[in-house]
C-alpha positions as a LaTeX table, in Angstrom:
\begin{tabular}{lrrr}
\hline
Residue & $x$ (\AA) & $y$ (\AA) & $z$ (\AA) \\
\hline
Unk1 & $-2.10$ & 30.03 & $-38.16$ \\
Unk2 & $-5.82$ & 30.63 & $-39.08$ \\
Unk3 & $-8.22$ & 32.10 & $-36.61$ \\
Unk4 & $-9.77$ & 28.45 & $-35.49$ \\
Unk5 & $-6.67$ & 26.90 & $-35.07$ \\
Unk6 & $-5.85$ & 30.20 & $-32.63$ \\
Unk7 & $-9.10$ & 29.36 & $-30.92$ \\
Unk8 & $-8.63$ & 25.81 & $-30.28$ \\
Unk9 & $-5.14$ & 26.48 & $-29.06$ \\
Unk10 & $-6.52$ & 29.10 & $-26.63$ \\
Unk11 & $-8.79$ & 26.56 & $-25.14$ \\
Unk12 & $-8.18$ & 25.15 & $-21.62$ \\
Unk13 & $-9.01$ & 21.60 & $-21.06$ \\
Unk14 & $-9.49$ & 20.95 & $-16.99$ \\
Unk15 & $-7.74$ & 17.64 & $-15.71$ \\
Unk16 & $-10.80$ & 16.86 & $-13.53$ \\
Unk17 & $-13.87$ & 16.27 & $-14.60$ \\
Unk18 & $-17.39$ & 17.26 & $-12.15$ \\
Unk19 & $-18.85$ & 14.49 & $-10.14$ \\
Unk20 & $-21.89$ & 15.02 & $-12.41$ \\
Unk21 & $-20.34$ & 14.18 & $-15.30$ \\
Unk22 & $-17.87$ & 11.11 & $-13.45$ \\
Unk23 & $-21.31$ & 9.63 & $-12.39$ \\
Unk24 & $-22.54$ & 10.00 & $-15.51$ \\
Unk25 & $-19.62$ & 8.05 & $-16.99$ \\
Unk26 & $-19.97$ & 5.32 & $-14.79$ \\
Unk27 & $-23.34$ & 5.57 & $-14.44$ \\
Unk28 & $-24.33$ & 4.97 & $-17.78$ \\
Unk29 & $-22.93$ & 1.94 & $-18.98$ \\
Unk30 & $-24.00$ & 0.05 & $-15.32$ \\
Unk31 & $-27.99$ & 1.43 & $-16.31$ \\
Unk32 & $-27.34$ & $-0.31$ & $-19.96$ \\
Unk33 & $-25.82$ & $-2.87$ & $-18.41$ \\
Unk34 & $-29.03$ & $-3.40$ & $-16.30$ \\
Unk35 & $-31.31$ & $-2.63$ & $-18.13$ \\
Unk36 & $-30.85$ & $-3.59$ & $-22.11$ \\
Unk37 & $-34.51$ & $-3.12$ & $-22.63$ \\
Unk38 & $-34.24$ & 0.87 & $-22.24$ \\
Unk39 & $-31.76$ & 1.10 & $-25.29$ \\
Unk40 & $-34.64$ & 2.27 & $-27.56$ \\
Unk41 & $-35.66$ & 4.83 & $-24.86$ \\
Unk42 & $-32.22$ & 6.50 & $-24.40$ \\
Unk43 & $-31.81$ & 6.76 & $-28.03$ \\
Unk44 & $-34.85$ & 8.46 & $-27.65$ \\
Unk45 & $-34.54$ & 10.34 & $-24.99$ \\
Unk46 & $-31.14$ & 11.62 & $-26.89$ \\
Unk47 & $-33.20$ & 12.79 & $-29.66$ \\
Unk48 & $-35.64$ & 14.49 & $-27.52$ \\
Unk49 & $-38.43$ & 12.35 & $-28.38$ \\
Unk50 & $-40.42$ & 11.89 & $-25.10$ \\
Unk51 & $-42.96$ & 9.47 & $-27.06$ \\
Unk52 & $-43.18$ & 6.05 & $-25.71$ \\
Unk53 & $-40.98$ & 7.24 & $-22.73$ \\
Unk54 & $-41.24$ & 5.33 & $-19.35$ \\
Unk55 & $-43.29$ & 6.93 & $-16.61$ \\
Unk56 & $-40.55$ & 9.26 & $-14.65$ \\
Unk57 & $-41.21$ & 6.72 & $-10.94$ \\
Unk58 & $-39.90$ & 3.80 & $-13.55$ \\
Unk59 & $-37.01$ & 5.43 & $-14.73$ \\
Unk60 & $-36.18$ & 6.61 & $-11.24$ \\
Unk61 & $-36.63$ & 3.25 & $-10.31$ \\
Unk62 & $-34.41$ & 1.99 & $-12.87$ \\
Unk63 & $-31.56$ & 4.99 & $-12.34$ \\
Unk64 & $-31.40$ & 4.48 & $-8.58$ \\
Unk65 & $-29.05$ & 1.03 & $-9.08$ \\
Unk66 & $-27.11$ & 2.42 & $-11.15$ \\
Unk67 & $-26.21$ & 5.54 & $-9.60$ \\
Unk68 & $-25.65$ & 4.00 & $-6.46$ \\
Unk69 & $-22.70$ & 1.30 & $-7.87$ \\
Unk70 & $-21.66$ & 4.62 & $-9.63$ \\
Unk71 & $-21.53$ & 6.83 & $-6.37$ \\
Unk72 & $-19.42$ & 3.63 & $-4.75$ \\
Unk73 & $-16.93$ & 3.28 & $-7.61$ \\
Unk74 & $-16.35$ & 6.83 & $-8.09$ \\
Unk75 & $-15.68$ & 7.18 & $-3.79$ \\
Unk76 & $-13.93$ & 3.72 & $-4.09$ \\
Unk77 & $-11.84$ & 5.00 & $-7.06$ \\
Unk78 & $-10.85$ & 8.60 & $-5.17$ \\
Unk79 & $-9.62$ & 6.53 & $-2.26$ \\
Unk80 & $-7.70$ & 4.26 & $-4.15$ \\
Unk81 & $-6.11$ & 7.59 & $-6.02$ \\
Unk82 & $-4.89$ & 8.31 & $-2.34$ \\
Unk83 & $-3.04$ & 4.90 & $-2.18$ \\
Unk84 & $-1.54$ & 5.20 & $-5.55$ \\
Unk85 & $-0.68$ & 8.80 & $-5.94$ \\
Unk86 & 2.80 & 7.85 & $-3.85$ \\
Unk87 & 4.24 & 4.56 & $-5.23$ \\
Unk88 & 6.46 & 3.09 & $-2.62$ \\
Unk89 & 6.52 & $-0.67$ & $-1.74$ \\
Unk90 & 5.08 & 0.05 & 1.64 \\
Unk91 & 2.23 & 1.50 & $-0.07$ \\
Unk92 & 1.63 & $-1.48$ & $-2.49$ \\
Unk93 & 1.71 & $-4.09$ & 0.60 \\
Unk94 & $-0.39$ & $-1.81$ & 2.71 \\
Unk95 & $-3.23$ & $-1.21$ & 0.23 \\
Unk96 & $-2.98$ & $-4.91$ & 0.02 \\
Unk97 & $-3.40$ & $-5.98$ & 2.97 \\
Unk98 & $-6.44$ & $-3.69$ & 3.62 \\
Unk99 & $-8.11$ & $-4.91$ & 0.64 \\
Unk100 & $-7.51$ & $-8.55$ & 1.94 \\
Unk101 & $-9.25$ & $-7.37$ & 5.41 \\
Unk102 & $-12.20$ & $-6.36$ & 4.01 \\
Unk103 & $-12.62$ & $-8.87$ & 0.98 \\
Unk104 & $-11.91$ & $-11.81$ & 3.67 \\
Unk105 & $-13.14$ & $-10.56$ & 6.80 \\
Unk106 & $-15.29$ & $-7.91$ & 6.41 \\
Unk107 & $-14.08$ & $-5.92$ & 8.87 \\
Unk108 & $-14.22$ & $-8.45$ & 11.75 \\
Unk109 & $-10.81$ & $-8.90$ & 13.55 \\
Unk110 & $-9.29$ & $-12.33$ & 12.28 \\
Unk111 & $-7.75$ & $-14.91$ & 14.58 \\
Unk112 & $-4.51$ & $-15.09$ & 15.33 \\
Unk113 & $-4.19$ & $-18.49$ & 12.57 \\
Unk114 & $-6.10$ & $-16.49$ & 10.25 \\
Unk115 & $-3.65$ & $-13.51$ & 10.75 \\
Unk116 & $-0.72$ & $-15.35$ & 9.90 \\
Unk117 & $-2.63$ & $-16.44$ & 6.81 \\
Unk118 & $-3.65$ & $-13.25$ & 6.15 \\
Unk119 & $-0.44$ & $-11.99$ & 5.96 \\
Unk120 & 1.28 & $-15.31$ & 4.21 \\
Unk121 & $-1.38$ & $-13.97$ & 1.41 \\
Unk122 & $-0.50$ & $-10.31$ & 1.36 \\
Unk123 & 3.05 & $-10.88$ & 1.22 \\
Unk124 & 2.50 & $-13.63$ & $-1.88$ \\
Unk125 & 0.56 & $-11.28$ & $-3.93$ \\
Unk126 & 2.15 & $-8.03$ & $-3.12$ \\
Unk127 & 5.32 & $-9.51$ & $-4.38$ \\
Unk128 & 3.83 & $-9.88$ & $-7.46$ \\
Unk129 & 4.31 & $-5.75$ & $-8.08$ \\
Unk130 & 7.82 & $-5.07$ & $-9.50$ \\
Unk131 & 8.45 & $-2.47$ & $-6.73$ \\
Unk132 & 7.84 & $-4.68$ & $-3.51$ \\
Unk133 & 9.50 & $-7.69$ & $-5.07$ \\
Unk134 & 12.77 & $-5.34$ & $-6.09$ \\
Unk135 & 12.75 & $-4.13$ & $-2.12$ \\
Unk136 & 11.89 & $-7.45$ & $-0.42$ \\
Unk137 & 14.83 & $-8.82$ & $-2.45$ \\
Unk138 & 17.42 & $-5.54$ & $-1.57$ \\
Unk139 & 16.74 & $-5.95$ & 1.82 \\
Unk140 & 16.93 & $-9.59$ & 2.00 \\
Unk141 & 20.28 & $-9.65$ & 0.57 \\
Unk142 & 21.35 & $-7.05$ & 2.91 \\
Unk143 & 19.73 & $-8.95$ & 5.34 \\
Unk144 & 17.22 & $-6.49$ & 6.56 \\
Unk145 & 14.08 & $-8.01$ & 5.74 \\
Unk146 & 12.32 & $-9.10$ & 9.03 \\
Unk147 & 13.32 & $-5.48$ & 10.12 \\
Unk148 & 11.15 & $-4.23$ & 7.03 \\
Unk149 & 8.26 & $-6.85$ & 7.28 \\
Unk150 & 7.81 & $-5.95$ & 11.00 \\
Unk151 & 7.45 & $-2.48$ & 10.36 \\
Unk152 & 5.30 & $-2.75$ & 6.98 \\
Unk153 & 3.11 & $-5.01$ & 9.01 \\
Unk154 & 3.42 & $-2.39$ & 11.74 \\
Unk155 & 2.03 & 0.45 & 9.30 \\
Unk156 & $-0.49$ & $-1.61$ & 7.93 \\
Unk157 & $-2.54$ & $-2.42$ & 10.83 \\
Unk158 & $-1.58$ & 1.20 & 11.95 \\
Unk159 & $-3.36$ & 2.33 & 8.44 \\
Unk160 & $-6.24$ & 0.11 & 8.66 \\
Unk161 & $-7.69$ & 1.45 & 12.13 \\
Unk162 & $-6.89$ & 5.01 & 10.58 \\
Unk163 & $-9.09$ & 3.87 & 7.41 \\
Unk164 & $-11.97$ & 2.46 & 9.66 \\
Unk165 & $-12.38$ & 4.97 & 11.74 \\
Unk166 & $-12.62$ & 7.10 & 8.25 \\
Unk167 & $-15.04$ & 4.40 & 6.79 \\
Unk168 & $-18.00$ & 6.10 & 8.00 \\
Unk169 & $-16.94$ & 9.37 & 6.79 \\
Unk170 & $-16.14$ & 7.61 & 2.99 \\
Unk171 & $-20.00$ & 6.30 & 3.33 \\
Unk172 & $-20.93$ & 9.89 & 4.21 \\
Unk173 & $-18.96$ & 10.55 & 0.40 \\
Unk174 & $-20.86$ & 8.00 & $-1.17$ \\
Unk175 & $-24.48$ & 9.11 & $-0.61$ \\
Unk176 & $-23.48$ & 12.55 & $-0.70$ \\
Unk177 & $-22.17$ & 11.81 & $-4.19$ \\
Unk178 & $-25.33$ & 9.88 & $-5.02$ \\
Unk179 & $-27.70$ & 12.29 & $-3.93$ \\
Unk180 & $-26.17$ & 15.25 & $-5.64$ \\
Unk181 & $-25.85$ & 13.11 & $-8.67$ \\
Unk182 & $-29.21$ & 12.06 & $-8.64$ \\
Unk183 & $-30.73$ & 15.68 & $-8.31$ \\
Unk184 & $-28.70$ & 16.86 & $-11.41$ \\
Unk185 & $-30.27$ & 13.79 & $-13.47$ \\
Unk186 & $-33.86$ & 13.64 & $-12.14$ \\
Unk187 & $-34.45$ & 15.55 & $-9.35$ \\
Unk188 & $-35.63$ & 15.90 & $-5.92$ \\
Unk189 & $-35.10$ & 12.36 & $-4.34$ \\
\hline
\end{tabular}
């Protein structure tokens, strides 16, 4: 084996990545996105050419959207990790039904019509993932299944109070996230 092939098989390769360089991922296809007329300045700004550049107050201007949907994402994206990271079919239906509560009702408590809805709805999509259909379809062959959906349900409003009362906490995340982002790419807020 030749020296560089030793070399590169001596290097360690981290499975996480900084938030710097997360935001940065995420970061910097939303600013493109946003802002298609700065394409000639970040080729520019690549190739250290500060001619033509926008004033810095502009470019903070136009980084502070961007960073911000990045900083949500990336926060968004580490919660959702918790969800995932332990696949059962109470998980699936519980992440579901949280997402529901929020996308539908922002947080406000729904009716008691609505709540039946809700959960007609969580139940219909849910069983569209392989691993809550295969359970709801065990258990109601074995006949457990209002035994199951009582105490999914259960859980899931259980998890939701537990996931509001760490909402402000996850905000806390966010702007922390944003702000030390921001100060690696262009300083003091």
């Amino acid at each position: 084996m030749s020296e560089a092939e030793n070399q590169f098989k001596e290097a360690k390769v981290s499975d996480t990545v900084s938030t710097e360089t997360a935001m940065l991922a995420i970061a910097l296809p939303l600013f493109l996105q946003q802002n298609q007329d700065l394409l000639q300045f970040l080729v520019r700004f690549l190739a250290n050419d500060p001619s033509c550049l926008p004033s810095p107050n502009d470019l903070k201007h136009r980084l502070e959207p961007p960073l911000k949907q990045a900083a949500e994402l990336l926060v968004t994206a580490q919660v959702l990790n918790g969800f995932v990271r332990d696949r059962t079919p109470e998980r699936a239906v519980i992440f579901v039904y949280i997402v529901f509560r929020y996308v539908l009702f922002a947080g406000n408590t729904p009716t008691r019509k609505q709540s039946i809805e809700l959960w007609q709805r969580v139940w219909a999509t849910a069983r569209q993932f392989p691993i809550v259909s295969d359970e709801y379809e065990r258990l109601e062959q074995a006949g457990n299944l209002k035994d199951w959906i009582d105490e999914v349900q259960t859980t899931a409003r259980r998890q939701l109070r537990t996931f509001k009362r760490q909402l402000p906490k996850i905000q806390e995340n966010i702007a922390g996230t944003y702000k030390k982002a921001y100060k690696s790419f262009v300083g003091e807020l």
